[in-house]
Structure formats: C-alpha cells, structure tokens
N, C-alpha and C positions, 0 to 999 in steps of 0.2 A: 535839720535843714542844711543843704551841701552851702550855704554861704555863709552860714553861723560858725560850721569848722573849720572852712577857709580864715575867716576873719579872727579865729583862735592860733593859726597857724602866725598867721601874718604879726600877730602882737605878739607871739612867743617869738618870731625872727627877729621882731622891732628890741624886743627886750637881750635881746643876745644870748638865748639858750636854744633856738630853733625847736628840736623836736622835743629835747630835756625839756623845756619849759612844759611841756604837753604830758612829758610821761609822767610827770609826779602826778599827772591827774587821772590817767588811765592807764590799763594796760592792754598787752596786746589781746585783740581774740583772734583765733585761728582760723573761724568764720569770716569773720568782713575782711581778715586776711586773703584766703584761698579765692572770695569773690571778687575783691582786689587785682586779685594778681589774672586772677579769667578776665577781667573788663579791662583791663590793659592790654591784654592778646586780642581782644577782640576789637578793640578800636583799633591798635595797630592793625590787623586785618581790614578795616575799611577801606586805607589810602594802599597799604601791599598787599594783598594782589589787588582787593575790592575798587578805588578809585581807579587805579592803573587800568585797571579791564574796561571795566565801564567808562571813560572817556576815549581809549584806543579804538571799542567796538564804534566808537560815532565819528569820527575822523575818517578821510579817505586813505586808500590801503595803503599810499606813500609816504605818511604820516603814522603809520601806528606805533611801529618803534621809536621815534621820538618823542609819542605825546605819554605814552608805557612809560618810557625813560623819566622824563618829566618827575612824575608820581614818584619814580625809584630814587629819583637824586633827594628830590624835597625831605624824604625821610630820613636821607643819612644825613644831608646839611642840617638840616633843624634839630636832631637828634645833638649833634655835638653844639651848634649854637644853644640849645636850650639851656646846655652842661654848663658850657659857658657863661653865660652872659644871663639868657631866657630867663630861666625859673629864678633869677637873685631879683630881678627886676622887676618879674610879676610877683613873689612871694617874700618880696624884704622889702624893710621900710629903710634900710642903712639908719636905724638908729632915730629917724627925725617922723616917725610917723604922717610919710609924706603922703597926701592923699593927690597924688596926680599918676606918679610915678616912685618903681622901689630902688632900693639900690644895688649895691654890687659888693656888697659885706658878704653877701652867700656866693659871687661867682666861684668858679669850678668844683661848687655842690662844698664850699669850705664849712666846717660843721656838720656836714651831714657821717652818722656812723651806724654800723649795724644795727645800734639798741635805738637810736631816736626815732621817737614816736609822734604823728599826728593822728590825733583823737586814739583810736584803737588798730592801727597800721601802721608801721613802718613807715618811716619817710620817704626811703627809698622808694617804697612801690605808691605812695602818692607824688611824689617826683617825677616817676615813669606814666605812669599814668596821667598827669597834664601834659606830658612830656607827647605823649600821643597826640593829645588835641592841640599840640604847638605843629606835630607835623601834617595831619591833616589840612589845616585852617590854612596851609601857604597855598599846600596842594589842590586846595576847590579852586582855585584862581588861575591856576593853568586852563579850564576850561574856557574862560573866556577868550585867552592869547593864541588858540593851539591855530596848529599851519605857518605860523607868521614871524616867530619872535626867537633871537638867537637862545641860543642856549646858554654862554657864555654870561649875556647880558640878566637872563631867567634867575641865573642862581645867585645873581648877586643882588637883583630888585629883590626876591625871598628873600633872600638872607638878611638884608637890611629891612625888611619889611618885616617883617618877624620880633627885629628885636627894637626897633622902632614903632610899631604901632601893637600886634600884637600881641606883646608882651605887655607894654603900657595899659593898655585896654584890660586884658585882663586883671592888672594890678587895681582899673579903675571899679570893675567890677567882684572879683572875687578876692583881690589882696587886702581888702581892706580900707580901699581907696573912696575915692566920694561917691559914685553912683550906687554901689551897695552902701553906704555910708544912710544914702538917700532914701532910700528902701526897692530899690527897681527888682526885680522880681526875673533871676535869668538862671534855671535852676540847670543848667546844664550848654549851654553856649548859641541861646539865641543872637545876643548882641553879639557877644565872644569872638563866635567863630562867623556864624551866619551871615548877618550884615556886616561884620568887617570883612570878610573875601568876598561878598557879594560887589559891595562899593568896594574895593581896591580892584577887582575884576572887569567893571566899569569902566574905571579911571584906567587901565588897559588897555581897551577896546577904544578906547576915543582917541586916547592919545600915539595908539598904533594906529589907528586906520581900520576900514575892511581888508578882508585879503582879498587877495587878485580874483575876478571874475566873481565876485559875489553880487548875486541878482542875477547873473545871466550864467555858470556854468550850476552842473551837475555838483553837490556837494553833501550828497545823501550819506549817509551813516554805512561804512564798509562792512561790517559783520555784526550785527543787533545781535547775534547768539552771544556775541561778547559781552555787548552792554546788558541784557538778561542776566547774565554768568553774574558780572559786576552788580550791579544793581541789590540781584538779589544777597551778595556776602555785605553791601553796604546795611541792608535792610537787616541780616543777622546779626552785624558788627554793632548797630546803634543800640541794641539792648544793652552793650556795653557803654557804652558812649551814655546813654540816660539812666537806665538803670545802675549803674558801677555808679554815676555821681551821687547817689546819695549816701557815698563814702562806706558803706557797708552792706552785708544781708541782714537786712531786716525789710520793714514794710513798707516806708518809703522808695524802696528797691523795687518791690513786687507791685505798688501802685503805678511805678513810673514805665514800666515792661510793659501794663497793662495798659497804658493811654497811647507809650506808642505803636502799640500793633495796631489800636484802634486806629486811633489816625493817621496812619501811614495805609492803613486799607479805604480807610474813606475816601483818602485824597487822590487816591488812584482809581475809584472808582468815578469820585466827581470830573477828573482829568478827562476822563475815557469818554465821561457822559457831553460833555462839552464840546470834544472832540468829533463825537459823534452824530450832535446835531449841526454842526456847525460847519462839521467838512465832510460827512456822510460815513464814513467810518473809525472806527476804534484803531489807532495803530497798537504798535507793540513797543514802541520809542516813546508815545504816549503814554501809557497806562504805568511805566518804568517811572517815567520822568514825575506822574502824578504821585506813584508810591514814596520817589526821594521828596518832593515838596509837602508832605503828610510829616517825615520825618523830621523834615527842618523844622517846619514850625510847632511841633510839637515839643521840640526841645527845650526851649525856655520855661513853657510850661508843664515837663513832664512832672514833676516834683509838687505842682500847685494845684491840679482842675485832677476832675476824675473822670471814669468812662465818656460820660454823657459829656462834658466840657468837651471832651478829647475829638469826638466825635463832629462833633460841630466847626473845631478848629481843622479837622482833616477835611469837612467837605467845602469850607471858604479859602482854604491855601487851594486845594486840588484847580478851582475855578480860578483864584486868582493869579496861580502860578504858571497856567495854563496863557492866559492873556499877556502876564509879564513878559513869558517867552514868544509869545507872539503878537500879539499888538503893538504892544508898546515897545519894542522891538521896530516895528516897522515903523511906526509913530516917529520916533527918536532917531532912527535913522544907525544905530551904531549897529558895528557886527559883532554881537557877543558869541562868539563860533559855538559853545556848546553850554550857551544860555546860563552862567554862572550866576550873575545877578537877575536870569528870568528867575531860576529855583531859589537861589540862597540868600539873595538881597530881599527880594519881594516876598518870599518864604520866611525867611527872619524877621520880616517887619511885620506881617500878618501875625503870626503867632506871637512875638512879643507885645505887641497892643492887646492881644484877645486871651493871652496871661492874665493881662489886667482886669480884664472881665470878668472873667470865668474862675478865676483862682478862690479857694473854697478854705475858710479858718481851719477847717477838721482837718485836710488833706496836708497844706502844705504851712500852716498858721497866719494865715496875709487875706481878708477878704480882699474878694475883685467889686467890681460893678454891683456884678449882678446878688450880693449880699450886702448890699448900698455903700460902697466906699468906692466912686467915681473918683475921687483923686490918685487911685492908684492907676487908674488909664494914665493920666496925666503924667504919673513918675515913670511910667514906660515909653511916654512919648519922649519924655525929656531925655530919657536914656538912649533912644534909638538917636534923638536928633544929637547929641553930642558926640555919639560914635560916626555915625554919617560924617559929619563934618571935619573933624579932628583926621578918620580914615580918607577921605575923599582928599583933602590939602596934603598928607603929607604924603602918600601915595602918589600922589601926580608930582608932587617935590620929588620924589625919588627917581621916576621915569623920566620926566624933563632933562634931571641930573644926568643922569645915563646915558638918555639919547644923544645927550649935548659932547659924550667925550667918548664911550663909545659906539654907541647905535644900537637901539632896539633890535630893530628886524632884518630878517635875513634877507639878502639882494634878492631882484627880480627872477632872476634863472635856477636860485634857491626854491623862492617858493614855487616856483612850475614845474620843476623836476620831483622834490620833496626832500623834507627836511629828512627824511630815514641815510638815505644815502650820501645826499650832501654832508650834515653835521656828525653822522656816527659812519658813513660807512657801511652799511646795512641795510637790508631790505628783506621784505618778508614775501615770501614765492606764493 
C-alpha cells in the first residue's frame, strides 16, 4: 500500500539514514525501477505538454500563450522549489516526528545518493516522481485565474503555495503525518492534489473577481482540437499518476490502471448523458471535462475499490462534476474561468468519501461502508474537511498578501487586449 512505504520512508528520514535506512531492508528491482521511472515521464507529461494544451484549447485566442506559459513555468518553478525546500518538508520529520509539518534536515535533496533506497527504488526516482505531483498540483490552479492574473504575481502565489500548503498537506497525508496517521484512505492524491488546487483555485477566483465582461461577452473555448489533444495525454499520463503510486510493478499497479480507465470512461459518459438531457446536446468540451472528473476522483481510490467500485464512482463524479461546473457556479456567483474547483474540488471530494465506501480488504487492505466499517466515511470526511480549511485560510493569506503589495491582476486594457501580447510579447496568428 503506497502510504505504508511512504510512511517507511518518512521514519527512515526522521531516523537520519533517509534511503540507507530502507536499503538494509531491500533491494533494488529493475522492475518497479524501469516502471518507476515510465510513471514519472508520464505524469510529467500530464501538466508539459498535457495541462498546457488542454487549458490554452479553452481560453480565448489572445490568451493561449500565456495560459501554455503558465503550465510551462509551474514546472520549472516547482521542479527547483521541490529540490529545495518541497520534498524535505513533505518527506522529513527534522528529526521530531512532527505530525503537522517536515522539516528541512533533507533541503537540497542533502542525503540523497545514487545507492539510497526506498522500498525497491532509488530515491532519486521516488524524489522525482513526487516531484511531478508538486508540479502538476500548483498547475490545475491556473485554471481558475486564467485571462486575469499577472504573471509576476502567479509565480510567486505557486511558489509559496507549494511549499506552504502543498508540501505540508502532503507530509499530512503520505509523510507520515496525522491524517494517514488517522487511517484516511488517499491512495494516490485525492486530498493531495485534488481538493487542495481545487479550494486554493476557489479562493482565486473570489478573491480576483470575474474577468471583464463575464455574463455578457463571448468567452467560448478558442480551439477544443486543443483541449481533445490535452485532455486525451492527461487521460494517458494518469496511468502514471495512479498506477506508478503503488511504488512498483506488481498488482496493485495493474488493479489501479484498471479502475481508472473504468472510471474515467464512465464519468465522461455520465457528463455527456446529463449534458445531453439537460441542454439538448452532447458537447465535445463536455464529454472531455467528464473523462478528467472520472480521473480525479478515482484517484484516491485507485489503490482501494475494484472494477465495479470504480464504476460507480465514475458515473456520480461525471454527474456531479457536471453541476459543480455549472450550477453551482452560477449558484455562487464566482468565475472559476476553466472550472478548477467544478472538476478537481468537487471531483476530489466525491471520490474521497466514496473511497470510503467502496474500498474492498482484498484490494487495497481498509474495508469501506459497504463491508460494514462506516467509520471509515467519517475518517475521509475528516480528511477532506481539514485540508479545505487549513487550504482555503492560508491561500487567501497569501493572495490578500500579494494583492496588498503587489497586485494580482492585470490592469483593464491588459485584460481587453490579452495577456499574450501584453505580458510575453506574443501572439499566436
């Protein structure tokens, strides 16, 4: 189970031997190696080129190369903060076995060497490999801001948002920290990533405003070939993204490939079907949007429920992911430009409660619900509402921060012309 070996890494860093501590108990295999190192290329692949595409095709054309850009900076900024600061935070205790937050005994990767080992991998390539889910996790969060928000001001709410929340977050859940301490059940970054860039996404969009002319201009999606193009290398890449978490090739792996194709086709079919009765036809923006809301909330759960669980959880995200981005949306009144928290807040919260349900002793060792252990709804709820909170407060601390010394958003005549040309210089013919 991907939090048992986390939670072995994290007491081997608390103890001061990082991956040594690890390799006297294992050694390498060239297996969970070689899949290792594909599920790190491949989640990288989700945010370059796969997010980058897929949020540039849904923006209008004056906006594509800055919302591209976006995606392309997040990965190098986070990539070197992870180096930094990130991975010591989420995966050290500095010695006190702190269960909130790690410390800073491992910043610039100190300890880490060719031979150190966690479980049957190299450190380095499980280093890298979280290392990807630090830079995706800032990146889903541009969708909410996109049209609106400097660039300047962008890289530096990430950047502090990264190793502020997180990093934190994840230490709470996979370093060893209290909510897996707890038993919460996030076999691959339902809370993680999902609901933290959903709610920080939020807290975005409220506290930027709508952009100009929203409700009354044209704001359609400038090239859907794009978001298609995107969409579909997101839906490739997540085999890595769920399947790589259960730290090797073995069957864990091949269980978790297989719940998410399930539910990432369900949930695009229930997107479509809702869609369809409701506003008379199937888009092609829809059935996209439904297949990434399959994949989010199957993520917590890939490791724990099996076909049939999977199934069930793709066709109530597809529905409810569907309302998030649109009801409740209008409901609420904010402009989340490209629905961050319709899919990944609402999509992260659905599938971590119905983990709880549906999670099966054989498959992932934690009964759910529905094998009579109801308390473990409850330890998913508890986990959701501690990260909402904890995410939502310091989040808007950081934007307030910002807006108060340099300023969020880009001036009026910024955003009417486009941010391509204003902030980079550029435009695309």
């Amino acid at each position: 189970m991907r939090g048992g070996k986390i939670f072995l890494l994290a007491l081997g860093l608390a103890l001061g031997g990082a991956g040594k501590a690890l390799a006297q108990e294992a050694a390498l295999d060239s297996g969970d190696t070689a899949w290792m190192l594909t599920s790190t290329a491949l989640v990288l692949m989700m945010t370059i080129p796969g997010l980058a595409i897929f949020y540039a095709g849904m923006v209008r054309k004056k906006n594509v190369l800055a919302t591209a850009m976006q995606s392309f900076a997040a990965a190098c900024l986070m990539s070197v903060l992870w180096m930094v600061a990130g991975y010591s935070i989420a995966f050290s205790d500095g010695g006190g076995l702190n269960p909130f937050v790690g410390g800073l005994d491992r910043a610039f990767l100190a300890g880490m060497g060719k031979d150190s080992l966690v479980g049957t991998i190299p450190e380095s390539v499980f280093m890298t490999f979280q290392m990807t889910f630090a830079i995706i996790t800032p990146a889903l969060i541009t969708g909410a801001f996109a049209d609106r928000m400097k660039f300047s001001a962008m890289l530096i709410f990430l950047g502090g948002w990264m190793v502020l929340v997180y990093a934190p977050v994840t230490h709470w859940v996979w370093g060893g920290g209290f909510l897996g301490s707890a038993g919460i059940l996030d076999f691959a970054g339902g809370t993680v990533v999902h609901i933290n860039a959903g709610v920080a996404g939020l807290m975005t969009a409220i506290v930027l405003g709508r952009r100009r002319g929203y409700g009354t201009q044209n704001m359609a999606p400038h090239n859907l070939v794009l978001s298609v193009v995107g969409a579909s290398l997101l839906w490739v890449g997540w085999f890595g993204f769920n399947a790589g978490s259960a730290g090797g090739a073995n069957g864990a792996a091949g269980m978790a490939m297989a719940v998410t194709q399930v539910a990432a086709a369900a949930s695009a079919l229930s997107w479509m079907a809702a869609e369809w009765v409701l506003r008379g036809k199937p888009s092609v923006l829809g059935i996209i949007s439904g297949a990434v809301a399959g994949l989010v909330a199957i993520t917590p759960a890939s490791g724990f429920v099996d076909p049939m669980g999977a199934l069930i959880i793709g066709l109530v995200a597809g529905a409810a992911c569907y309302w998030g981005a649109g009801g409740l949306k209008r409901m609420m009144g904010y402009d989340d430009s490209l629905d961050a928290f319709g899919v990944h807040g609402v999509g992260g919260i659905v599938g971590a409660i119905l983990t709880g349900v549906f999670a099966l002793e054989a498959i992932g060792g934690t009964k759910g619900l529905m094998e009579g252990n109801p308390g473990q709804v409850v330890t998913q709820i508890e986990g959701i509402l501690a990260t909402v909170v904890y995410c939502a407060i310091v989040s808007f601390a950081i934007l307030k921060g910002l807006d108060a010394t340099m300023g969020l958003r880009v001036d009026e005549e910024t955003e009417i012309v486009g941010l391509d040309i204003n902030l980079h210089g550029e435009t695309v013919q």
